[in-house]
C-alpha positions as MATLAB code, in Angstrom:
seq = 'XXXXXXXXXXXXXXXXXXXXXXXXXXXXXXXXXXXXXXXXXXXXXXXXXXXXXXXXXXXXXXXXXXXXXXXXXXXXXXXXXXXXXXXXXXXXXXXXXXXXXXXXXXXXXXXXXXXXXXXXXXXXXXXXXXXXXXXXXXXXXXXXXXXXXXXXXXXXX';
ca = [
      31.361   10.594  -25.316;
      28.900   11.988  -27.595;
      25.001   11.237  -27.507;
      25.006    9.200  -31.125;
      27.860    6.714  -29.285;
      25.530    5.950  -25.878;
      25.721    2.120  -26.108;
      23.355   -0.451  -23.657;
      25.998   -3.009  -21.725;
      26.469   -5.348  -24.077;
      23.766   -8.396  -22.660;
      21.840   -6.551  -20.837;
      19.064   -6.408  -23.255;
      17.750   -9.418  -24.873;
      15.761   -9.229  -27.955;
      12.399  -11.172  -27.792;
      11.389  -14.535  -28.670;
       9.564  -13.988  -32.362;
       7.210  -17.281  -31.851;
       5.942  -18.917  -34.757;
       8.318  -17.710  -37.808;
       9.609  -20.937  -39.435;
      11.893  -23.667  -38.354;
      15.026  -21.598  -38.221;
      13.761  -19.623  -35.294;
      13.187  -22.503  -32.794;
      10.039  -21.640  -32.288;
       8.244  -22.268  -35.347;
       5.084  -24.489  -36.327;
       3.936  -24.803  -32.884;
       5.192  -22.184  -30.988;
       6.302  -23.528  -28.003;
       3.043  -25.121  -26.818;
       3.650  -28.662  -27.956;
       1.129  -30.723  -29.816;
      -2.701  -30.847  -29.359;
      -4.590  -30.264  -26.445;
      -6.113  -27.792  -24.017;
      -3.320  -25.667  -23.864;
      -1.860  -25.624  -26.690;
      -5.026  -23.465  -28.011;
      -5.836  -20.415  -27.675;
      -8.340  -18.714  -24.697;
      -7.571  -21.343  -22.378;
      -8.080  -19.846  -19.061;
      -7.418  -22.459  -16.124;
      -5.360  -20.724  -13.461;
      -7.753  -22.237  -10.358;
      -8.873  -25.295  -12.217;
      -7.844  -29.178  -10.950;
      -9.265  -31.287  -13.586;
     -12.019  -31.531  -11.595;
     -11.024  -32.421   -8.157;
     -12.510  -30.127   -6.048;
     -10.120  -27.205   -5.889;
      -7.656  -25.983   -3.137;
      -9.326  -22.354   -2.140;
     -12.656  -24.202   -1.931;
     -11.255  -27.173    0.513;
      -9.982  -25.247    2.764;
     -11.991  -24.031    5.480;
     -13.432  -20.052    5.581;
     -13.124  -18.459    9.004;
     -14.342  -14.955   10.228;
     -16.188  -12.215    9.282;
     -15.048   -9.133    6.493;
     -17.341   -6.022    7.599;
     -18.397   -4.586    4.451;
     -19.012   -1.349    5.762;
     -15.508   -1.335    7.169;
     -14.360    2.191    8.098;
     -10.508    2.287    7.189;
      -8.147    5.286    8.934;
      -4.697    6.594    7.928;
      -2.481    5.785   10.648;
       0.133    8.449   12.260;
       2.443    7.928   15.249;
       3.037   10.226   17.506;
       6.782   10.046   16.945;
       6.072   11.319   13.275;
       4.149   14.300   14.200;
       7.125   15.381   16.553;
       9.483   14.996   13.448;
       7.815   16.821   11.191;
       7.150   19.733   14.055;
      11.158   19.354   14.799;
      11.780   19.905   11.258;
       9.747   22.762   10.648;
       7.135   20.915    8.193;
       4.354   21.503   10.887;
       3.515   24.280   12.732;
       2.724   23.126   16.274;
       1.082   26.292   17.886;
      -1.569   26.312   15.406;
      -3.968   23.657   15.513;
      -2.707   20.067   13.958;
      -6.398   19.302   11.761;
      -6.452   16.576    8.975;
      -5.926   18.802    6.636;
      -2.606   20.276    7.672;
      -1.379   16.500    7.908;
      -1.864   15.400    4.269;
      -0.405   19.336    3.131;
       2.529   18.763    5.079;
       2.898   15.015    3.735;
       2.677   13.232    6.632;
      -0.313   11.341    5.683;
      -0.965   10.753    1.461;
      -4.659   10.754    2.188;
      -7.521   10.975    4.816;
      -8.889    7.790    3.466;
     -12.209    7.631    6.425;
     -10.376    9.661    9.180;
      -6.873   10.179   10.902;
      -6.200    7.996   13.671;
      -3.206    9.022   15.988;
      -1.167    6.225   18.255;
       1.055    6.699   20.763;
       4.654    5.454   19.263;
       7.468    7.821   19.756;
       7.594   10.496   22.054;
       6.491   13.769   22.099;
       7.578   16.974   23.903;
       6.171   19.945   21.621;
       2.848   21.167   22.712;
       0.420   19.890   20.333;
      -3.000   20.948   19.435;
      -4.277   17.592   17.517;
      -7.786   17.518   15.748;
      -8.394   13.827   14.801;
     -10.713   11.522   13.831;
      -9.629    8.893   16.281;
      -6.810    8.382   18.487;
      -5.841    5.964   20.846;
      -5.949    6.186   25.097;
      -1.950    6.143   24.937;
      -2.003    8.644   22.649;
      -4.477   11.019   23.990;
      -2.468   10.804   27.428;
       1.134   11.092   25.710;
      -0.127   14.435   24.068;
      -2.194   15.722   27.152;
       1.286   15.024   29.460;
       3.020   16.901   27.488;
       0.679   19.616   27.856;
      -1.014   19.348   24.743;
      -4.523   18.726   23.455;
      -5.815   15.792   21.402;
      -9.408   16.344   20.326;
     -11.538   14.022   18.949;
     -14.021   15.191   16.114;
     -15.741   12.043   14.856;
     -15.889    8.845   17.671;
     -13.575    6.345   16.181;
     -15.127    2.928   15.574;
     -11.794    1.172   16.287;
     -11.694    1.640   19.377;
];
């Protein structure tokens, strides 16, 4: 096998459809779209549109509240954070801050805050600086003999 014979399966690629070139093609003259109408021409844009009945989103009835101010936190479990001390990726008798989460992976990004909860168990001692946690969690770490300190007051509480 040299690099000038690498071959595709044969059928696993299709070629394109080439619309509107002539009558041989199949899709010639109109291209697919049929004759006349809305449709059939071009910037037609009618994706929520009922030929107006009054649509579906807007019958339906709107329920709740969206907070715009919304604070949104990266989630960790407890379980994780043990892993990731198990496997070396954290060191747990330095302090755990934010920081050392996203450089060890755990967590992509901060987004507003780390919040800690309590799934999985945990039996390194853990020094956890967060910006919320739950009451599980806080008591999971603390019996363990740990500390879970929290910098900012979460808001999801």
């Amino acid at each position: 096998m040299k690099l000038h014979e690498l071959r595709d399966n044969p059928g696993a690629t299709k070629s394109r459809k080439r619309i509107g070139r002539g009558p041989g093609s199949g899709t010639g003259k109109t291209g697919g779209r049929g004759i006349k109408g809305q449709k059939s021409r071009s910037g037609v844009a009618i994706k929520g549109f009922e030929g107006g009945q009054m649509p579906l989103y807007q019958r339906l009835p709107k329920r709740g509240f969206n907070k715009p101010n919304q604070k949104k936190f990266a989630v960790v479990n407890l379980g994780l954070i043990q892993k990731f001390v198990d496997e070396k990726k954290l060191d747990a008798k330095a302090a755990i801050t934010e920081d050392a989460l996203v450089a060890c992976g755990l967590v992509r990004r901060k987004l507003d805050g780390i919040r800690v909860l309590a799934k999985g168990d945990v039996t390194a001692k853990l020094n956890l600086e967060v910006t919320g946690a739950s009451k599980s969690a806080v008591e999971a770490v603390e019996k363990a003999g740990g500390s879970l300190k929290v910098t900012v007051a979460a808001a999801a509480e």
